[in-house]
C-alpha positions as CSV (number, residue, x, y, z in Angstrom):
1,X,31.1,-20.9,2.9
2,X,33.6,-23.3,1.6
3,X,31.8,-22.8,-2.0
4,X,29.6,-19.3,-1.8
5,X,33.4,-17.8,-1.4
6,X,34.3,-18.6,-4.5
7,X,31.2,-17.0,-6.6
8,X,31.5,-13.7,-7.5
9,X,29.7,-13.8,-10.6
10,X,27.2,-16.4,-12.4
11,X,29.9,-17.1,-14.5
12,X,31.6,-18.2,-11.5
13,X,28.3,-20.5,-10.7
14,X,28.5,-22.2,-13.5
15,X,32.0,-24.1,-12.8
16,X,30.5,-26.0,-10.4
17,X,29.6,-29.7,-10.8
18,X,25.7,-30.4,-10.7
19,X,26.3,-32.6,-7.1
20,X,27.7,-29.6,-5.6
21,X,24.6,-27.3,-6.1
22,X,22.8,-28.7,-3.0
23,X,25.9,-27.5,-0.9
24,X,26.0,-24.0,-1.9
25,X,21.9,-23.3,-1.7
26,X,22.8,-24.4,1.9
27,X,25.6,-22.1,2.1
28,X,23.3,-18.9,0.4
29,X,21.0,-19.9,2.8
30,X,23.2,-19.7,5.9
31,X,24.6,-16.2,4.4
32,X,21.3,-14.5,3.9
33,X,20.2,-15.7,7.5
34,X,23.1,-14.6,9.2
35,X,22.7,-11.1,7.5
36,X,19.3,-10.1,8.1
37,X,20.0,-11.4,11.5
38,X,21.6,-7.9,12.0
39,X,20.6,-6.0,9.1
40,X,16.9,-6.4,8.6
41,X,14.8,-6.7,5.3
42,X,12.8,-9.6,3.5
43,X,13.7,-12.8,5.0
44,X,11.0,-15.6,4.0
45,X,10.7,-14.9,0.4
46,X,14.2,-15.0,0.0
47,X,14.7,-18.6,1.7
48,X,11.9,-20.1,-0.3
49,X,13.5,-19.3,-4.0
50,X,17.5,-20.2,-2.9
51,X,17.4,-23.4,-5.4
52,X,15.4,-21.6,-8.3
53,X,18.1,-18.8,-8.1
54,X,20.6,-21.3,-8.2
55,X,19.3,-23.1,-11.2
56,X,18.4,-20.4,-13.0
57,X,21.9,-18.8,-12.8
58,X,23.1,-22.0,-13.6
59,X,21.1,-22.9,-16.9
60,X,21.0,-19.1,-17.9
61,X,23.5,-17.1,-19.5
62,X,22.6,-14.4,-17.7
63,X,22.9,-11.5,-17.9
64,X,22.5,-11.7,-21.4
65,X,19.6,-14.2,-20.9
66,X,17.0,-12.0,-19.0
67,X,15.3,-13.3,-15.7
68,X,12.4,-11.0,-14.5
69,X,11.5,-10.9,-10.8
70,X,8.4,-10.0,-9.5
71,X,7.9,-9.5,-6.4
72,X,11.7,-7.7,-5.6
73,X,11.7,-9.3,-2.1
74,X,12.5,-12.5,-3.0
75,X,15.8,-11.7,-4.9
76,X,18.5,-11.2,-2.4
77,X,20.2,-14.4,-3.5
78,X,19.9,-13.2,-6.8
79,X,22.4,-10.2,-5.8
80,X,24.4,-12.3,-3.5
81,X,25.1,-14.1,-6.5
82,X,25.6,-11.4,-9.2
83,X,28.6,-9.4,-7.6
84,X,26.9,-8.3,-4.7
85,X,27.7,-9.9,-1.5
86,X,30.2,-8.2,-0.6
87,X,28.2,-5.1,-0.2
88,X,25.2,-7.0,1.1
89,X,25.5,-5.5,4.2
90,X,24.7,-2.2,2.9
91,X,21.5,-3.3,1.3
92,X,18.7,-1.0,2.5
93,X,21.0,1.4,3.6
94,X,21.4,5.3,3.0
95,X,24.1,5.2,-0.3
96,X,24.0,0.9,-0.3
97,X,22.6,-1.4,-2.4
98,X,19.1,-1.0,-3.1
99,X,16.1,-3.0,-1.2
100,X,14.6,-4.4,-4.6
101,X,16.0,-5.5,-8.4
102,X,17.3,-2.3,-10.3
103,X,18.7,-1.7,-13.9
104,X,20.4,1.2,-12.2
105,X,22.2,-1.0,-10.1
106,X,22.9,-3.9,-12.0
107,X,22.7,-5.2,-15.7
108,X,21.4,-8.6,-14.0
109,X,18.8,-6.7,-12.5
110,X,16.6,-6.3,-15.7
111,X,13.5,-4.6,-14.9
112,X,11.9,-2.7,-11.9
113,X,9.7,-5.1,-9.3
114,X,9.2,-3.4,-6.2
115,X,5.3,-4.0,-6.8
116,X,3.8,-7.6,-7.7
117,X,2.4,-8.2,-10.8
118,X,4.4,-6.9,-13.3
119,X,7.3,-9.5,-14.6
120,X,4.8,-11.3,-17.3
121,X,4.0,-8.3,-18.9
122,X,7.5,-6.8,-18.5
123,X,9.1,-10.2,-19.5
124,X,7.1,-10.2,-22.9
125,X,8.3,-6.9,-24.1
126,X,11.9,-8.4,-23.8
127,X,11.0,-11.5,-26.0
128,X,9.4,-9.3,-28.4
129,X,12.7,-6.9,-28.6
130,X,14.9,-9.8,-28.6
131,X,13.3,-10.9,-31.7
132,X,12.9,-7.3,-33.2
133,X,16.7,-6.7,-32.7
134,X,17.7,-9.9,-34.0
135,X,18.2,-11.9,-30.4
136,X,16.7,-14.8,-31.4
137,X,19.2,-16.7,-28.9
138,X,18.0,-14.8,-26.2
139,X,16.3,-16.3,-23.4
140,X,13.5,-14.4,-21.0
141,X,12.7,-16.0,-17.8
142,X,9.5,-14.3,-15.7
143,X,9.5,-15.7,-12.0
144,X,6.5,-14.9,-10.8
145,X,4.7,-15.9,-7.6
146,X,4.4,-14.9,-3.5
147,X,0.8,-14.4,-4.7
148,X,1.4,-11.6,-7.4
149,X,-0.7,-13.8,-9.8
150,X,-3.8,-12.1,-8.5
151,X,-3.2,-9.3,-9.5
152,X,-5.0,-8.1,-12.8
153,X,-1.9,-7.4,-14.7
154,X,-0.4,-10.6,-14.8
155,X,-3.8,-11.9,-16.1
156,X,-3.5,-9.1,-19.0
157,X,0.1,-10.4,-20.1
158,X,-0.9,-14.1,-19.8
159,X,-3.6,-13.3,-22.5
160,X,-1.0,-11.1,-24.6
161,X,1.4,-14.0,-24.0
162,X,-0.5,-16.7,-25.8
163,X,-1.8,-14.1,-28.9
164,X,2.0,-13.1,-29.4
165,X,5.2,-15.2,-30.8
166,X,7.5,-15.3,-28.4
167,X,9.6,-18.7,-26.4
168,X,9.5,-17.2,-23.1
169,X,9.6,-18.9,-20.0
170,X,7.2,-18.3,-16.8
171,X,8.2,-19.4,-13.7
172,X,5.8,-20.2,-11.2
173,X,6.8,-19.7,-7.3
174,X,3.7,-21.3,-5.7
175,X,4.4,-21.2,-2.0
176,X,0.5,-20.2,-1.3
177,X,1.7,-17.2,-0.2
178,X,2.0,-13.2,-1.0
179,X,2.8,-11.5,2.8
180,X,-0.4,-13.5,4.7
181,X,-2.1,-16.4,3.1
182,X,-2.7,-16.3,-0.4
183,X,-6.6,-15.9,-1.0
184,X,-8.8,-16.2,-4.0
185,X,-10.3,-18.8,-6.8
186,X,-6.4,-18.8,-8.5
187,X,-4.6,-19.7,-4.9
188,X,-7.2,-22.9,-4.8
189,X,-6.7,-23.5,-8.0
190,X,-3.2,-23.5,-8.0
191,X,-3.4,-26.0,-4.9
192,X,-5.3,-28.6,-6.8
193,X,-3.4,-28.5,-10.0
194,X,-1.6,-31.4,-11.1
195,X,-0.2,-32.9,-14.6
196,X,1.6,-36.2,-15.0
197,X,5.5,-36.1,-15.0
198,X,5.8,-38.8,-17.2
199,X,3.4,-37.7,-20.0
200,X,5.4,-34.6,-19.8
201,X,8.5,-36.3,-20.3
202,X,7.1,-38.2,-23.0
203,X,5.6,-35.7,-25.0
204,X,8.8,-33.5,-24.4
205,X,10.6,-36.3,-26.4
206,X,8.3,-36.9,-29.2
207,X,8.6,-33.1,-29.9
208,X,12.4,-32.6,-30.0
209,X,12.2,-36.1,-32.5
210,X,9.2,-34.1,-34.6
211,X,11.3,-30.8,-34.7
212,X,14.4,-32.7,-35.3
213,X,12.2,-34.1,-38.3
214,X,11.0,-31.3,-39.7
215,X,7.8,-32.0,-38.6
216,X,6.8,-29.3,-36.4
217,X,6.7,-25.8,-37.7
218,X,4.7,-23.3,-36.0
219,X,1.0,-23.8,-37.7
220,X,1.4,-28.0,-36.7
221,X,2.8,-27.2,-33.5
222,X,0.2,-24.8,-32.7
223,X,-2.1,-27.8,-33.7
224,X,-0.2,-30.1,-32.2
225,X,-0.5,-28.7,-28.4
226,X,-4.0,-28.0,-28.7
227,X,-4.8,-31.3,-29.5
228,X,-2.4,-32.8,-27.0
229,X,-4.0,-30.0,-24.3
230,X,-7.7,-32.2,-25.4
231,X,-6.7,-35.6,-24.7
232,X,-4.7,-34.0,-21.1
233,X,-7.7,-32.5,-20.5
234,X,-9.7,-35.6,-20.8
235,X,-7.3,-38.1,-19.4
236,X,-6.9,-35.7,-15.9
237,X,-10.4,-34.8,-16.0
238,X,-9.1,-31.2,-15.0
239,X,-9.2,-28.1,-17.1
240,X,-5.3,-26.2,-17.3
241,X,-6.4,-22.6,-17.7
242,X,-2.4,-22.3,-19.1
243,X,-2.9,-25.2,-21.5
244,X,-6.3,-23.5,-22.6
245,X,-4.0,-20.1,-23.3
246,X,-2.2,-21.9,-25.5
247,X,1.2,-21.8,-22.8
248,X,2.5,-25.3,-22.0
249,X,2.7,-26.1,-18.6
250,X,4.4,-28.4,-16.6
251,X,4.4,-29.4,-13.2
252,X,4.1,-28.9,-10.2
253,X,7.7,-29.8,-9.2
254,X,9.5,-29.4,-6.1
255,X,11.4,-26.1,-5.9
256,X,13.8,-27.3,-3.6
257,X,14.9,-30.0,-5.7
258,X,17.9,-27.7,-7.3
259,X,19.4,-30.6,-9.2
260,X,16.0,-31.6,-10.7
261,X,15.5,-28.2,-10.9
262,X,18.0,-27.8,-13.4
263,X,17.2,-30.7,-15.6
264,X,14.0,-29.9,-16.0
265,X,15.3,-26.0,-16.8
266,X,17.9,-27.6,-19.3
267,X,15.0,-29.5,-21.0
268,X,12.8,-26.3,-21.4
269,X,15.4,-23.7,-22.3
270,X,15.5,-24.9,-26.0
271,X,11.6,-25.2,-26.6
272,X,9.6,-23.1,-28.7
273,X,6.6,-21.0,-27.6
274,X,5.6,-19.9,-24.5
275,X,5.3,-22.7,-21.5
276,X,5.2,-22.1,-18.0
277,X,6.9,-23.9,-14.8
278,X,4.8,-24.9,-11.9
279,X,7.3,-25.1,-8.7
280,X,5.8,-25.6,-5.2
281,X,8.1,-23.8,-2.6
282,X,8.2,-23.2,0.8
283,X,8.3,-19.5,2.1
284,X,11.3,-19.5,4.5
285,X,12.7,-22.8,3.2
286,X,15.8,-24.5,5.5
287,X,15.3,-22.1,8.3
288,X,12.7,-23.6,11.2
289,X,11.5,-20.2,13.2
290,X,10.2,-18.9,9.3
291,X,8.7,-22.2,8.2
292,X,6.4,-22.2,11.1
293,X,5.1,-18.4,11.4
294,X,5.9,-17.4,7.2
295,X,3.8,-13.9,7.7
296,X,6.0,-12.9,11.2
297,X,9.4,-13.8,9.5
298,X,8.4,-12.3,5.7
299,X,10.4,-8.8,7.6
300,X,11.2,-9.6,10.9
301,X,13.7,-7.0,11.7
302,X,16.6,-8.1,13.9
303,X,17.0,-12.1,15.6
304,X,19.3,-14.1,16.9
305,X,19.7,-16.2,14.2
306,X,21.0,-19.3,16.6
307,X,17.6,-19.4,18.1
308,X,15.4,-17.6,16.3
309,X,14.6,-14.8,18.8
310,X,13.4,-11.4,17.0
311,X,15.0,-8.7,19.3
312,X,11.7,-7.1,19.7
313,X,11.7,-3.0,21.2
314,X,9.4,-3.8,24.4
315,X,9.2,-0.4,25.6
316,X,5.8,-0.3,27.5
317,X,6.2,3.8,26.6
318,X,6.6,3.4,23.0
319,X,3.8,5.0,21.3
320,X,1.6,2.6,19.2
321,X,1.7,2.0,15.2
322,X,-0.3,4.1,13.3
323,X,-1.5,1.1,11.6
324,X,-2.7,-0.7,14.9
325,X,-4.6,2.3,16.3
326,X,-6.2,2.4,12.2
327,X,-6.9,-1.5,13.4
328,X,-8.1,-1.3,16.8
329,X,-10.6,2.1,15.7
330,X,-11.7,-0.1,12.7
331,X,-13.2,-3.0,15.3
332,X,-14.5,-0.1,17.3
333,X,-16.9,1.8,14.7
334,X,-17.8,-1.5,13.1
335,X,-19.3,-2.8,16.6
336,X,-20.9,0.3,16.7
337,X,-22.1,0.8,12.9
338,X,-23.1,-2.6,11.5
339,X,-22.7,-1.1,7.7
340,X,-18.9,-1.1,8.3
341,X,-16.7,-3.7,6.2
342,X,-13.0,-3.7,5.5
343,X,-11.0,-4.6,2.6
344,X,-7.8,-5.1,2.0
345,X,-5.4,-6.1,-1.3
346,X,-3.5,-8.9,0.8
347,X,-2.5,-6.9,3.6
348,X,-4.1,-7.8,6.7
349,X,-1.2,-7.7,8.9
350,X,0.4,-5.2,7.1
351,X,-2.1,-2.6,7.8
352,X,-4.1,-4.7,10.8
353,X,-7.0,-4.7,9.2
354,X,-6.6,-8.6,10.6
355,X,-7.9,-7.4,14.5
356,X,-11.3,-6.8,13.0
357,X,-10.8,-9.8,10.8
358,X,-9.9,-12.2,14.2
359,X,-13.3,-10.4,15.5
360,X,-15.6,-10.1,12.6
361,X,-14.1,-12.1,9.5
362,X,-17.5,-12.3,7.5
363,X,-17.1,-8.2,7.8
364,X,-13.7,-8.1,6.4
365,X,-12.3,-9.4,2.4
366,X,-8.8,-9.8,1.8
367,X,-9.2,-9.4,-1.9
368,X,-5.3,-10.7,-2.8
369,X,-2.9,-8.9,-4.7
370,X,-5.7,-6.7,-6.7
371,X,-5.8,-2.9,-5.3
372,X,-8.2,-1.8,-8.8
373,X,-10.6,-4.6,-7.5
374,X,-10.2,-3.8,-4.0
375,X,-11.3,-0.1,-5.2
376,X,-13.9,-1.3,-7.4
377,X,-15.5,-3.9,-5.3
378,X,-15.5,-1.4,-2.0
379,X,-17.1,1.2,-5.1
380,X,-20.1,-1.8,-5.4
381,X,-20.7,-2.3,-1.4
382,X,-21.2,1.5,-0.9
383,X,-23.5,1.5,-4.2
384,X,-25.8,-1.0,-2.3
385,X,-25.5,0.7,1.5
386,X,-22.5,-0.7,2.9
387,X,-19.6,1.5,3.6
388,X,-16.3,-0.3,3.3
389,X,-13.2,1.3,4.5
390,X,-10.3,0.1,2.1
391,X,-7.0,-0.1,3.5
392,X,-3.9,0.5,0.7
393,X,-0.6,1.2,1.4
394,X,-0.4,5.1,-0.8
395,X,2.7,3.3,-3.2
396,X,0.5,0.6,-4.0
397,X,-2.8,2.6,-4.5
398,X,-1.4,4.2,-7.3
399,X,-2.5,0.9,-9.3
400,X,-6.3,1.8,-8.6
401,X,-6.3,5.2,-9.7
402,X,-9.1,5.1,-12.6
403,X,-11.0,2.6,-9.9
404,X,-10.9,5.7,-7.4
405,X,-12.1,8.3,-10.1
406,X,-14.5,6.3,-12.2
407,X,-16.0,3.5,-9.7
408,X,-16.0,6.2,-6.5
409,X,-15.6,9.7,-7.0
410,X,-17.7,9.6,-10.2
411,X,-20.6,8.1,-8.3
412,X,-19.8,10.0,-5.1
413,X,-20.0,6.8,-3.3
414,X,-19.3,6.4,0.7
415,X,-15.8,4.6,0.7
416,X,-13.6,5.1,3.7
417,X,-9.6,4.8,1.7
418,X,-7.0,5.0,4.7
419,X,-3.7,5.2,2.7
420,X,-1.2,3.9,5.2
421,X,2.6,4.0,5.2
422,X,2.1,7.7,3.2
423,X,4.9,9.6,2.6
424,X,8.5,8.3,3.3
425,X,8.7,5.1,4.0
426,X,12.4,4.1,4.8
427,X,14.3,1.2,3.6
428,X,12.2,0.0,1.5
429,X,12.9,3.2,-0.8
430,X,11.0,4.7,-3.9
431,X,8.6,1.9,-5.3
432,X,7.0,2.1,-1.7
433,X,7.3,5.6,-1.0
434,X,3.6,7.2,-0.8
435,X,4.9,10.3,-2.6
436,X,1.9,11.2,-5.3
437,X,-1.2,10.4,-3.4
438,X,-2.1,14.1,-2.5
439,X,-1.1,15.3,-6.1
440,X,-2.7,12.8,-8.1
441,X,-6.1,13.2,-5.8
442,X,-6.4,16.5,-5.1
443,X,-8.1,17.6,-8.4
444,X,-10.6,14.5,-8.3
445,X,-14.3,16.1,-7.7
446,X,-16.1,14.7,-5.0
447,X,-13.4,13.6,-3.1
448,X,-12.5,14.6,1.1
449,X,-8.4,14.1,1.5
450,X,-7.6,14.4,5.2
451,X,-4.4,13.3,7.0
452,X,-4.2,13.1,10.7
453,X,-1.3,15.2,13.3
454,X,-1.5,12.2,15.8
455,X,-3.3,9.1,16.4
456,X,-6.3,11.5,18.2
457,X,-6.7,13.0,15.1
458,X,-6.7,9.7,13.2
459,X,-9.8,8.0,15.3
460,X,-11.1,11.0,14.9
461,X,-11.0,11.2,11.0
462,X,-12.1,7.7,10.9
463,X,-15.4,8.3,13.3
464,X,-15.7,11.5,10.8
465,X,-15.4,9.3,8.0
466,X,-18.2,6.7,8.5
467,X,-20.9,9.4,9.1
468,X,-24.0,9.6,6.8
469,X,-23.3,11.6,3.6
470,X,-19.7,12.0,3.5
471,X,-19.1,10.4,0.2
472,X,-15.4,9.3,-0.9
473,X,-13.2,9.7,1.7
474,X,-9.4,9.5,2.1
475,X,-7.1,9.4,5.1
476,X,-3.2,9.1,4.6
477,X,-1.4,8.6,7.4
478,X,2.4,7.5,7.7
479,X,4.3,3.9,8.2
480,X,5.6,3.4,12.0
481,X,4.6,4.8,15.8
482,X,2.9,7.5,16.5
483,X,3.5,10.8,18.9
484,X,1.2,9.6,22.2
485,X,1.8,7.5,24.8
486,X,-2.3,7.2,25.1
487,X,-3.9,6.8,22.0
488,X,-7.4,5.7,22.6
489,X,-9.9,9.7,23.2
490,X,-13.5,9.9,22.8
491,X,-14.8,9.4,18.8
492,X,-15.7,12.7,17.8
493,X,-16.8,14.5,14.4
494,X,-14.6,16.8,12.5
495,X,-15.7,19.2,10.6
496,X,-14.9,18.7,7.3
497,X,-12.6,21.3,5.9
498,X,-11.6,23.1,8.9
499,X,-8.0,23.1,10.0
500,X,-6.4,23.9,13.8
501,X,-4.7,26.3,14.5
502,X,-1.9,25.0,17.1
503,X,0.3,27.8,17.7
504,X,-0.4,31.9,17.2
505,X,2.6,34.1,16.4
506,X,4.4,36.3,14.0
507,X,6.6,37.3,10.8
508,X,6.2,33.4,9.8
509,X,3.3,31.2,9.3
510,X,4.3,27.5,8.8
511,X,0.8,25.8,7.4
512,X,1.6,21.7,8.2
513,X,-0.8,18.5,7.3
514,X,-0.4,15.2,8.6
515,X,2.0,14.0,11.0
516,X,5.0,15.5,9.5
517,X,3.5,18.6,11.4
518,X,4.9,17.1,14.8
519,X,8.0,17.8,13.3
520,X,7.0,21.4,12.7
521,X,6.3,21.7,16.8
522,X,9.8,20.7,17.2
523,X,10.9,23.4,14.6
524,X,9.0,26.5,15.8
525,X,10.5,25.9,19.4
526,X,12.5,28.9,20.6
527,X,11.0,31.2,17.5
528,X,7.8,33.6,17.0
529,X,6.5,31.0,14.2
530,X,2.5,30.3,14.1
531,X,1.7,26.9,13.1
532,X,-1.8,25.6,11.5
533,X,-2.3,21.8,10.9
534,X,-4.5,22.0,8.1
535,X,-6.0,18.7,8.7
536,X,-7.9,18.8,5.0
537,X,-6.4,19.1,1.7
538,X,-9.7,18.8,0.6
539,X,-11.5,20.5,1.0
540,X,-9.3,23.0,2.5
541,X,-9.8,25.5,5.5
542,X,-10.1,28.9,3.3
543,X,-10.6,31.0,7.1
544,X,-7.3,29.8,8.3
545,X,-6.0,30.9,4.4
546,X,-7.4,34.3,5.0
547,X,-6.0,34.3,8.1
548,X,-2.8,33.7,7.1
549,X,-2.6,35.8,3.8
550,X,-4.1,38.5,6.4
551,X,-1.5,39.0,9.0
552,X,1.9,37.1,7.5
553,X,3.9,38.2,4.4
554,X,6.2,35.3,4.7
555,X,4.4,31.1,4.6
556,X,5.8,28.2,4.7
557,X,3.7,24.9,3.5
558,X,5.2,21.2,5.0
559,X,4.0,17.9,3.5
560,X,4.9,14.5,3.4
561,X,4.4,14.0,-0.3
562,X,5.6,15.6,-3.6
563,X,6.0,19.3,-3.6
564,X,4.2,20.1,-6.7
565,X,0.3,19.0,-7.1
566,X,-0.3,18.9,-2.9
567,X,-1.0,21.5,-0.1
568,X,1.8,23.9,-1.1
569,X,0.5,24.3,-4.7
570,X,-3.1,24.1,-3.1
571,X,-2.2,27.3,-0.9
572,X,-0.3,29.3,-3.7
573,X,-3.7,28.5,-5.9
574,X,-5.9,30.2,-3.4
575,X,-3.5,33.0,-2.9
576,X,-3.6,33.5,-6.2
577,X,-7.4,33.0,-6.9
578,X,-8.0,35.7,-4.3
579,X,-5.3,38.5,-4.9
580,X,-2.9,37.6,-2.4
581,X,0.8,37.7,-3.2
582,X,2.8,36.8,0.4
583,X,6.1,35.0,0.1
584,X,5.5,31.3,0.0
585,X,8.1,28.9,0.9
586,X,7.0,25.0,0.0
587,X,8.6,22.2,1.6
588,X,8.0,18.9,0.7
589,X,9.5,15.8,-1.3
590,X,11.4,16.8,-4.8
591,X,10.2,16.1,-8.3
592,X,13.0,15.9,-10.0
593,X,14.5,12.7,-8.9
594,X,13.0,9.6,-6.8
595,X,13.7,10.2,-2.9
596,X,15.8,6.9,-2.6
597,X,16.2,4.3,0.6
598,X,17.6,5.2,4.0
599,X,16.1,5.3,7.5
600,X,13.5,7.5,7.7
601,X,15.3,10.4,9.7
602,X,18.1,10.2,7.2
603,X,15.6,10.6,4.3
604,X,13.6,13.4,6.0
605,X,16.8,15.1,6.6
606,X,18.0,14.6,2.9
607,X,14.6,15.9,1.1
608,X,14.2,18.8,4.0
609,X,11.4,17.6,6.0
610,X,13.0,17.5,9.5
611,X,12.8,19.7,12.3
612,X,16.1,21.2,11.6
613,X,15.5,21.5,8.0
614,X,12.6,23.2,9.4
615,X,13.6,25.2,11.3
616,X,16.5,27.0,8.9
617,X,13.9,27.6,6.3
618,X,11.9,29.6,9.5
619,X,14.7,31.7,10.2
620,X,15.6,32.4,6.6
């Protein structure tokens, strides 16, 4: 690390000679390999955008030039390389450095990207500011790409980018990828797109020479690019949906070229009006085992980074994911029910909706990064007979709330949503914890909210689910294994509203939903606590209520979401509504302040969800 030892800063970067850029990508490149070889996170993303965060750091002042991530996974080289490597090691850990870009942690990280989508948008406020506050040297860079130009936001700031004065930069990262395959009109689009270098160059020159002239103020320059954009147009016999906006584009160019890189940078950091940089990039660039299997390596956990071994758990005993018992149950009931179809906002893998995909794939629609179209398109399938279950991680679904209310529940239509990795999440910290999902959905008419105890209870649900007249229907269930060794029971109907009541006793009546209530079985060991999985939100067991309000003056509600707005405010509404007054205790994820990144354990222990934490609330 001969070079990389001697960066601290950007500042530090920019000392080097052009020639000796090469050299230290390889170097970032070794050092973020050889740390996620012990300490996991986002590996491919990173690897594929080690020149462009070299040239950008090198061309831009930063951090008083801005540079916008997207996606957050692709940045770690971005904190290696603004005063961060030494505590790289921490990153993902309880109290280290946080899994994605943060203005809380660093002025270089400028804006929140823990979800795709969102830099273009973001990165035009900035230019906008800069030139309301008198910043008119101030450059904005958005890197956008790992197939966040799907989704519908970055559309809605392209449009807003071309209407609006502004000289920012967009930065492309086309590697055909988001976590699987990129899918979609754009992605092919995007593969067939090509502009001449030369002509480029060329018209790059005669510009500077007009400007320098006086020639090209904004109305002639306006003019000018249009008519330019024309005779591109006709000479390429290809359309440039960015040239048509009215945002120059150039490209594609080879993202691992880091010295051509940052000419080409040099060249466009001093032109007017918006443009846009096409760069074609590798996911898990320079490192062989991530180059061949990009959607295995985009998190791999721990390798050997010598040989490229992931140190896999093999434990025959280990109970299964929740998300591969969600897969295998999918492929079940949709050999059983030919009306079944899954869809999923470019997470196949991530959720398994790919084992009915390997089985049925003209049954299943990776829809990209869109979760408001996944919700609306699965709202037009049911409208028309089908009944689509629509995998979202909770986190992301909060982008297709209005699709859930006014293209489903309004119509009452017969969509299956299974909300995985609900609740805390882990390392990946509070843009992907699934905190809101019971809050924000409980007061939506028409809707069923269910969360499975164990993976039973999740086939189950799911069988429940694809029944004739159940209407909207949502599952949450959790990120990670399960509770049984055996997961596969009979499919069975559950009544909808009625809870179980797992455990009779006295003084204290804990009332649990989802999983987190196999914590509560831990708990109640050794003490005269009754426990009730409530099963359903929504609606909710009102006999097991009356039960409870009946024979226990002291309650305590557990959930694996916020505390306000889910079952605890659900079960002090209906004591309430029905002249009950017992002593309520809710326990649950805070309010006030995001639940940060740690292992899950450590988090559960923090916010009082464990079986200890538990457990002292029982015997207080």
């Amino acid at each position: 690390m001969e070079l990389l030892n001697h960066i601290k800063y950007p500042d530090d970067l920019r000392k080097l000679s052009v020639d000796q850029l090469p050299d230290l990508c390889q170097e970032l490149r070794e050092d973020i390999v050889k740390e996620l070889s012990v300490n996991p996170g986002h590996l491919a993303s990173s690897l594929g955008v080690v020149e462009l965060t070299v040239a950008l750091h090198y061309v831009f002042d930063t951090p008083e030039d801005r540079i916008v991530w997207d996606v957050g996974h692709q940045a770690y080289g971005h904190k290696i390389l603004t005063g961060r490597r030494e505590q790289f090691c921490t990153n993902r850990k309880l109290g280290g450095i946080r899994p994605f870009p943060s203005p809380y942690e660093s002025d270089y990280d400028t804006f929140a990207c823990g979800h795709a989508s969102n830099s273009i948008s973001a990165a035009l406020g900035m230019a906008v500011a800069a030139k309301k506050t008198g910043n008119d040297e101030r450059h904005i860079v958005a890197v956008i790409g790992d197939g966040a130009l799907s989704g519908g936001l970055a559309f809605e700031g392209l449009n807003n980018v071309s209407s609006s004065p502004n000289d920012m930069l967009i930065v492309l990262n086309d590697n055909n990828m988001s976590i699987d395959r990129s899918v979609g009109g754009m992605k092919q689009y995007l593969l067939n797109l090509s502009t001449n270098e030369t002509y480029n160059a060329l018209r790059f020159k005669v510009s500077r020479w007009m400007h320098s002239k006086g020639l090209l103020e904004e109305d002639r320059r306006k003019g000018l690019i249009r008519l330019s954009n024309a005779v591109k147009s006709a000479i390429s016999h290809q359309q440039n949906i960015f040239d048509g906006m009215n945002i120059r584009y150039f490209g594609p160019f080879d993202g691992h070229d880091v010295k051509e890189l940052v000419r080409i940078l040099r060249q466009m950091k001093e032109m007017r009006g918006p443009k846009l940089l096409h760069l074609h990039t590798q996911k898990g660039h320079g490192y062989a085992p991530a180059e061949k299997d990009v959607t295995t390596w985009h998190a791999p956990g721990k390798f050997d980074p010598e040989t490229g071994e992931r140190l896999i758990d093999k434990d025959p005993n280990k109970p299964q994911k929740y998300q591969d018992v969600f897969g295998h149950t999918l492929l079940e009931l949709a050999q059983q029910n030919p009306k079944i179809v899954g869809v999923t906002p470019a997470m196949p893998s991530g959720c398994s909706m790919n084992i009915m995909m390997k089985e049925m794939p003209e049954r299943t629609f990776d829809v990209g990064i869109a979760e408001g179209h996944a919700v609306t398109f699965s709202g037009g399938m049911a409208k028309d007979g089908l009944i689509p279950f629509c995998n979202i991680y909770s986190a992301f679904a909060q982008r297709a709330f209005d699709n859930i209310i006014h293209d489903v529940a309004l119509l009452n239509l017969h969509v299956v949503f299974c909300f995985d990795r609900a609740g805390i999440v882990g390392e990946d910290g509070p843009t992907h914890h699934g905190a809101f999902d019971l809050a924000a959905l409980r007061p939506i008419p028409n809707l069923t909210i269910s969360s499975p105890m164990d993976e039973h209870e999740l086939r189950r649900l799911m069988y429940t689910a694809q029944l004739p007249d159940k209407g909207p229907f949502v599952i949450r269930y959790p990120r990670g294994g399960g509770v049984l060794k055996d997961w596969r029971c009979p499919l069975e109907e559950v009544k909808v509203g009625t809870g179980r009541k797992m455990r009779d006793g006295e003084d204290v009546a804990v009332l649990s939903i989802g999983p987190i209530g196999n914590n509560v079985t831990r708990a109640i060991e050794g003490t005269t606590a009754a426990h009730y999985d409530m099963r359903f939100l929504k609606p909710i067991d009102e006999d097991i209520l009356e039960e409870v309000a009946k024979r226990y003056k002291h309650i305590i509600t557990v959930e694996n979401g916020v505390r306000n707005g889910g079952l605890g405010s659900a079960v002090l509404e209906w004591m309430s509504d029905h002249g009950y007054s017992p002593r309520l205790t809710r326990l649950g994820m805070p309010d006030q302040q995001f639940v940060e990144h740690g292992t899950v354990e450590e988090l559960q222990h923090i916010v009082g969800l464990d079986a200890e934490s538990i457990r002292k609330a029982i015997e207080s």
